[in-house]
C-alpha positions as a Markdown table, in Angstrom:
| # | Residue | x | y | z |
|---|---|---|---|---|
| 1 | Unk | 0.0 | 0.0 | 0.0 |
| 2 | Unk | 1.6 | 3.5 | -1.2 |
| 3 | Unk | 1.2 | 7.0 | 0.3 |
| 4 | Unk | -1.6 | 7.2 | -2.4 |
| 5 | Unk | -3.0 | 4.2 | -4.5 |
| 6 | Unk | -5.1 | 5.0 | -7.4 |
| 7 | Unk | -7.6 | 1.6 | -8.6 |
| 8 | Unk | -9.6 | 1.7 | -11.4 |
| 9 | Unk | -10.2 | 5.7 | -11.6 |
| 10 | Unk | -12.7 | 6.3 | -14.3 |
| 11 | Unk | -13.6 | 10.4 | -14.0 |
| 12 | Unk | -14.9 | 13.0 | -16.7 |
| 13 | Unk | -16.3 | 16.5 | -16.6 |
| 14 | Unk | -19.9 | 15.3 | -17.0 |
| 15 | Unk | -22.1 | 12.2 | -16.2 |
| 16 | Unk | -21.4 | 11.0 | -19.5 |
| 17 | Unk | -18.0 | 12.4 | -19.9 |
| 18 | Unk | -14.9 | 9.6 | -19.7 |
| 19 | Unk | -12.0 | 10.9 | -19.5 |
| 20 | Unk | -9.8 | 8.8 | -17.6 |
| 21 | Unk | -10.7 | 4.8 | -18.1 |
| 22 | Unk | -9.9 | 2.6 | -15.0 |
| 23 | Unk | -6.1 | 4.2 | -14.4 |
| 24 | Unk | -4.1 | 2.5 | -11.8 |
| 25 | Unk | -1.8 | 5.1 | -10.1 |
| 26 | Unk | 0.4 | 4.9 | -6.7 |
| 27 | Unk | 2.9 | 7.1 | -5.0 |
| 28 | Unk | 5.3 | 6.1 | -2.6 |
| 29 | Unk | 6.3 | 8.2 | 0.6 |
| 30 | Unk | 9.2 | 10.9 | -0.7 |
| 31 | Unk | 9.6 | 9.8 | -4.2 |
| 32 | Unk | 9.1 | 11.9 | -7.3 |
| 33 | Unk | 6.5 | 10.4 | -9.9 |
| 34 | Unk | 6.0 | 12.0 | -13.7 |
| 35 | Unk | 3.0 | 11.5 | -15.5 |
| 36 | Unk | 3.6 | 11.9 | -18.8 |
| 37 | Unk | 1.4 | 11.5 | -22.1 |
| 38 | Unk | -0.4 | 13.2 | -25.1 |
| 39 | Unk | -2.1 | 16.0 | -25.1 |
| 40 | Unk | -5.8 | 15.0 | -23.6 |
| 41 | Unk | -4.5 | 11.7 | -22.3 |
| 42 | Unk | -6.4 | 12.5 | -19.0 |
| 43 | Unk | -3.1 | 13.4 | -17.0 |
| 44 | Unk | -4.6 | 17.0 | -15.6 |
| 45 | Unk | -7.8 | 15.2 | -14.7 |
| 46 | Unk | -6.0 | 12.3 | -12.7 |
| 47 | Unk | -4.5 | 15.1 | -10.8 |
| 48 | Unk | -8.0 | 16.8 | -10.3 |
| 49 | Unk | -9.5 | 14.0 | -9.2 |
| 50 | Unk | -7.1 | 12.7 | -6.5 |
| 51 | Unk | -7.8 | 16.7 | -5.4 |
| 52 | Unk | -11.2 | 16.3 | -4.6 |
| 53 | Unk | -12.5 | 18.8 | -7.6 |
| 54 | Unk | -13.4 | 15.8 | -9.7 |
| 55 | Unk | -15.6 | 13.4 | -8.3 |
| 56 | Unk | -14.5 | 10.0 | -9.9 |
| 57 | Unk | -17.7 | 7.9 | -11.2 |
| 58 | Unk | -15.6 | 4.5 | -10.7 |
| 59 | Unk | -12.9 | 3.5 | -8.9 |
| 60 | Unk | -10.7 | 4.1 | -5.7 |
| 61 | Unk | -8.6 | 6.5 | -4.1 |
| 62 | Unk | -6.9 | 5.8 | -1.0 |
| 63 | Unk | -4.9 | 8.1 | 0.7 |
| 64 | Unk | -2.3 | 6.2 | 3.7 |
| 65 | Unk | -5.4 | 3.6 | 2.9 |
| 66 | Unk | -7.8 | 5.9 | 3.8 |
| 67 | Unk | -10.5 | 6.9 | 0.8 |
| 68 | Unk | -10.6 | 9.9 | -0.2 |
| 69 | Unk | -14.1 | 9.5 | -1.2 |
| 70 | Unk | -16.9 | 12.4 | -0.3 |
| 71 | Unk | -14.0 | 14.2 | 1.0 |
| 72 | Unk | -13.9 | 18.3 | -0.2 |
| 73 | Unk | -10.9 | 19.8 | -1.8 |
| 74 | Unk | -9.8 | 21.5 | 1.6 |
| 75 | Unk | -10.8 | 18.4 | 3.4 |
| 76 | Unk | -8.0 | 16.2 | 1.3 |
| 77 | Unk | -5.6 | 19.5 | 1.7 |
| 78 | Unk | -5.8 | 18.5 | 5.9 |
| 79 | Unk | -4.6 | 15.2 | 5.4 |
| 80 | Unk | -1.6 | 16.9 | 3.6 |
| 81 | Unk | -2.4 | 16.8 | -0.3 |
| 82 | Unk | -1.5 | 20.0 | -1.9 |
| 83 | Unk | -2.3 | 20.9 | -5.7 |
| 84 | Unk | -1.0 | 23.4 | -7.2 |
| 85 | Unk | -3.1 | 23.9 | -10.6 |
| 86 | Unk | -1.7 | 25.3 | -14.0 |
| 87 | Unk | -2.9 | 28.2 | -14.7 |
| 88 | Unk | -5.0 | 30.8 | -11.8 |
| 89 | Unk | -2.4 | 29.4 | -9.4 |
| 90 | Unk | -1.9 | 33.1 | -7.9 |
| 91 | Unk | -3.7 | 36.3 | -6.8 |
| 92 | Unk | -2.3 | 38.3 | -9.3 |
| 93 | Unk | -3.4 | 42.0 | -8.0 |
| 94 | Unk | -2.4 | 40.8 | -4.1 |
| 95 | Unk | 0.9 | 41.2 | -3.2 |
| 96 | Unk | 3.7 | 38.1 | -2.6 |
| 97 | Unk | 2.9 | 38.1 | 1.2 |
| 98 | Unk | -1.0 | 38.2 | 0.7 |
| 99 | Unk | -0.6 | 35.6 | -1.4 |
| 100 | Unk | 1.5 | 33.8 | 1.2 |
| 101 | Unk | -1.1 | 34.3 | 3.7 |
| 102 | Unk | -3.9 | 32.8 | 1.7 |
| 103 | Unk | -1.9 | 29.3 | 1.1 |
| 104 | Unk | -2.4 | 29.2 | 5.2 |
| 105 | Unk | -6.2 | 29.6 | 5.2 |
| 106 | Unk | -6.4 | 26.0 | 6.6 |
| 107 | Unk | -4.6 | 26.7 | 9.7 |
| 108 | Unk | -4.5 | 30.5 | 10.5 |
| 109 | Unk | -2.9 | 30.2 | 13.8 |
| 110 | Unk | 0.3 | 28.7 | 12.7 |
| 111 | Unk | 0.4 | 31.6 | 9.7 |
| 112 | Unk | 3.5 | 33.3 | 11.2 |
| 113 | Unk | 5.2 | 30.0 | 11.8 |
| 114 | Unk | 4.9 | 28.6 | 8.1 |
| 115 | Unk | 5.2 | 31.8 | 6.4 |
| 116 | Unk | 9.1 | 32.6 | 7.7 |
| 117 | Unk | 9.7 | 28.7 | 6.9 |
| 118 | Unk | 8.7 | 29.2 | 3.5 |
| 119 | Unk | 9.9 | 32.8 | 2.8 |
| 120 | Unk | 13.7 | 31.3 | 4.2 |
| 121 | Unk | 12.8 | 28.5 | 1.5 |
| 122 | Unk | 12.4 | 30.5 | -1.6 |
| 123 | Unk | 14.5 | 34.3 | -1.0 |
| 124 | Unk | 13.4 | 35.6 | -4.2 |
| 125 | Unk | 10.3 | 35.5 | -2.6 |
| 126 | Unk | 11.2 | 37.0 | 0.7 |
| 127 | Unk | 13.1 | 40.2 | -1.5 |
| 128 | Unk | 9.9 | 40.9 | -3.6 |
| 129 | Unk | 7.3 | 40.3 | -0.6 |
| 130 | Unk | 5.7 | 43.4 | -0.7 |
| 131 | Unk | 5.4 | 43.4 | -4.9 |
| 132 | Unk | 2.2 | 42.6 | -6.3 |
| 133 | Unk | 2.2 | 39.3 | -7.6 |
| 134 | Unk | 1.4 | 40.0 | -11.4 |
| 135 | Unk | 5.4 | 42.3 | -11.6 |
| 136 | Unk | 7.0 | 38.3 | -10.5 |
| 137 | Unk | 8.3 | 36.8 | -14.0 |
| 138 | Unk | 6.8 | 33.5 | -15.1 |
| 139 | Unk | 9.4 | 30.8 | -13.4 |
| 140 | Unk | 8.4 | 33.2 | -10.0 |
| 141 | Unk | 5.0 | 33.3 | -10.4 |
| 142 | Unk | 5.1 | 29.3 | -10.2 |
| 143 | Unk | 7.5 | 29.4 | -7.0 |
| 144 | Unk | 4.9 | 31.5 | -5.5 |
| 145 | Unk | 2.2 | 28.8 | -6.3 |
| 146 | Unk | 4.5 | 26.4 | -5.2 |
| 147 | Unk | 4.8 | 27.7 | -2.0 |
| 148 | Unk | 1.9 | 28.9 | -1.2 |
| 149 | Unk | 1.0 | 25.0 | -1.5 |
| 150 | Unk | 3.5 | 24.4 | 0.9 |
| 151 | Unk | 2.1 | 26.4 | 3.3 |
| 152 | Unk | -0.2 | 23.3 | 4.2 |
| 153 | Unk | 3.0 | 21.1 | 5.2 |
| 154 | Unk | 2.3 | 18.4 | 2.4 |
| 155 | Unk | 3.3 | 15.1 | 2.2 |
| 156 | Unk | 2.6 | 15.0 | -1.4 |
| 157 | Unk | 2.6 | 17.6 | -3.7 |
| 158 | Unk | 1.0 | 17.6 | -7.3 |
| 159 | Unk | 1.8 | 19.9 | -9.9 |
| 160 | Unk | 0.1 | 20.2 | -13.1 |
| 161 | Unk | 2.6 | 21.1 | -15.8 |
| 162 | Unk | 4.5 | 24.0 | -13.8 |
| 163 | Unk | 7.0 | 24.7 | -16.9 |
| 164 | Unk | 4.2 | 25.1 | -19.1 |
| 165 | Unk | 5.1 | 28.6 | -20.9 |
| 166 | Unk | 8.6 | 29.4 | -19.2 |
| 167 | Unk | 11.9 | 30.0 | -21.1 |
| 168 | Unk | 14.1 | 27.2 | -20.7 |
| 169 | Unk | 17.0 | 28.7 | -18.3 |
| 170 | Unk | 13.8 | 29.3 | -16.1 |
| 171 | Unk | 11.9 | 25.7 | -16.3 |
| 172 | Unk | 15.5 | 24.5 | -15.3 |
| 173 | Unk | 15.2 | 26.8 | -12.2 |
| 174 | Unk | 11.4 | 25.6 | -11.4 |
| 175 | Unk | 12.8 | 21.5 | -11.6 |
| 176 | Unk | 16.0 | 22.4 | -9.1 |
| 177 | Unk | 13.4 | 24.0 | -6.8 |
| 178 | Unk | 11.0 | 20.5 | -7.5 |
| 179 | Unk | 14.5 | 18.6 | -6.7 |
| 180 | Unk | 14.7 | 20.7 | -3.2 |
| 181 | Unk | 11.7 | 20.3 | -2.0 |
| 182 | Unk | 11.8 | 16.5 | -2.3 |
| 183 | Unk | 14.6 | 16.3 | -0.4 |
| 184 | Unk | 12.9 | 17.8 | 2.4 |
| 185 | Unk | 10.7 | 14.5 | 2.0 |
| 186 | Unk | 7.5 | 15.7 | 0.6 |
| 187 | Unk | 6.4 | 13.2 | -2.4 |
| 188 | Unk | 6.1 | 15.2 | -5.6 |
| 189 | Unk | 3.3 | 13.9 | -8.5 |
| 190 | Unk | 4.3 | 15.6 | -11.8 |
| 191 | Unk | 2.4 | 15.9 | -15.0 |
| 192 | Unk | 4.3 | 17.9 | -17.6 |
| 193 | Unk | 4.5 | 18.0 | -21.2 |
| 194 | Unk | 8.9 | 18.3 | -21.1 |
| 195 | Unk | 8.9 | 14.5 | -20.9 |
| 196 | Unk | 12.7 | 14.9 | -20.7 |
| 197 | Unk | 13.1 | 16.5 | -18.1 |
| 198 | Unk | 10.4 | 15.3 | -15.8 |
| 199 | Unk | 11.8 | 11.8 | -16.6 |
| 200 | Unk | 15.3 | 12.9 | -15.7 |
| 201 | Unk | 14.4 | 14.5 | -11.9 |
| 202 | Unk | 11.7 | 11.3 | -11.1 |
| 203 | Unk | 12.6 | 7.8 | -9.2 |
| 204 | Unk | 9.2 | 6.2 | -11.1 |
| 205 | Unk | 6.9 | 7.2 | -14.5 |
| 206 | Unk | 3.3 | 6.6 | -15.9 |
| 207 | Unk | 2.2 | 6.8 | -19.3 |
| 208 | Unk | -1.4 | 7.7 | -20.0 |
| 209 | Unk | -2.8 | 7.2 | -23.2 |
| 210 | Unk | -6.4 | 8.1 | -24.3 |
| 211 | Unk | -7.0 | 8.0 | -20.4 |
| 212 | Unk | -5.3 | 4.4 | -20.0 |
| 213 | Unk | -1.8 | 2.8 | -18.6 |
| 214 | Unk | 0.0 | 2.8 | -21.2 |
| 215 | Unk | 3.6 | 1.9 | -19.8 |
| 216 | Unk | 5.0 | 2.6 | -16.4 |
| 217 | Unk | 8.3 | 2.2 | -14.2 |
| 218 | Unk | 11.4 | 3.3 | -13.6 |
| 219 | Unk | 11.7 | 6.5 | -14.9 |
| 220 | Unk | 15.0 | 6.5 | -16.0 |
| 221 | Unk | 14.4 | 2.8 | -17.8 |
| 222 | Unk | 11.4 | 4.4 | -19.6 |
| 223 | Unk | 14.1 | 7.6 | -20.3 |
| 224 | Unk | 15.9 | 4.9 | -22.4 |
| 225 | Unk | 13.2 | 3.0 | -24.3 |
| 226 | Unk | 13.4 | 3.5 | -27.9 |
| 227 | Unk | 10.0 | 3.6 | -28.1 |
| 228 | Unk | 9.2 | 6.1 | -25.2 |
| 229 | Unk | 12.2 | 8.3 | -26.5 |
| 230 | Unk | 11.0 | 8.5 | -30.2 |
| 231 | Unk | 7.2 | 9.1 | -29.0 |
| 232 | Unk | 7.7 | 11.1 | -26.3 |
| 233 | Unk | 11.7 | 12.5 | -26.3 |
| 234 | Unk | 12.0 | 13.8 | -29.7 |
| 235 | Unk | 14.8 | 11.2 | -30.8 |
């Protein structure tokens, strides 16, 4: 039994609406896993779902084999999910700290405590505290999301493609920060469309495909498949 086991998801945006097909999906306790796939593959909504904001028609979720089923987004944030979405992942008109101060909504007492522990995470946060949060380039405006996530003390993280849009000197900024925070033993789930370099910073990888398992293991033994690297890798 992992941190999180996924059985047999099946999940849409309407009754009728399958999106993901009976996916089978686990995360161990301080590992890195990559989902990885076509566009519309169903990765996004595998990440919504284990969030609470889909409500899976089929299947199981078990988080520490408890079910997650019923429960409300904030509800699953408690138990020490955090999701940071891909896009309206900020308040862009509130400034760095305000922002800050919203990721602690759940627990409001321990605000002051969490807030210096993440500010001493993430300086370039700490030196533009008082900006508003639309001035932060793109690669800060996804640390900010990032740690205003962390502001919940997660055990897992999940992160819908946090790249998604940034140059490539600053994605490689935004994986060292992913590489940092699992150290400090928080499992990371990450769906992202650079396959290579999701695959390169991740101990295991899934491959969805129209909303099934494709492949799956090792991430570095899927990095050398021919097949995954001509499909996925560009060569």
């Amino acid at each position: 039994m992992g941190l999180l086991s996924v059985h047999g998801i099946v999940a849409g945006y309407t009754a009728t609406d399958e999106i993901l097909k009976a996916v089978d999906f686990t995360t161990e306790a301080g590992e890195i896993v990559c989902v990885i796939g076509p566009n519309g593959a169903g990765k996004s909504t595998l990440l919504k779902a284990i969030a609470g904001l889909l409500t899976p028609s089929r299947g199981t979720i078990l988080w520490q084999e408890r079910s997650l089923a019923g429960l409300k987004p904030r509800d699953i944030a408690r138990l020490g999910v955090a999701y940071v979405p891909q896009e309206h992942n900020i308040f862009p008109s509130l400034s760095v700290a305000e922002n800050l101060e919203i990721g602690g909504y759940i627990e409001p007492a321990r605000t002051p405590q969490r807030l210096g522990a993440v500010l001493a995470r993430f300086p370039v946060l700490g030196s533009k505290r008082r900006h508003a949060a639309r001035t932060l380039s793109g690669g800060e405006r996804q640390i900010l999301a990032m740690a205003m996530a962390l502001r919940v003390e997660p055990a897992l993280l999940l992160l819908d493609e946090p790249s998604a849009g940034l140059a490539p000197a600053a994605a490689e900024r935004l994986f060292e920060e992913i590489r940092a925070i699992n150290r400090d033993k928080v499992a990371v789930v990450l769906v992202e469309q650079n396959a290579h370099e999701a695959l390169a910073i991740s101990d295991r990888a899934y491959i969805l495909v129209d909303g099934r398992n494709s492949r799956s293991g090792p991430a570095a033994e899927l990095a050398a498949d021919p097949d995954v690297r001509r499909i996925f890798l560009g060569g």
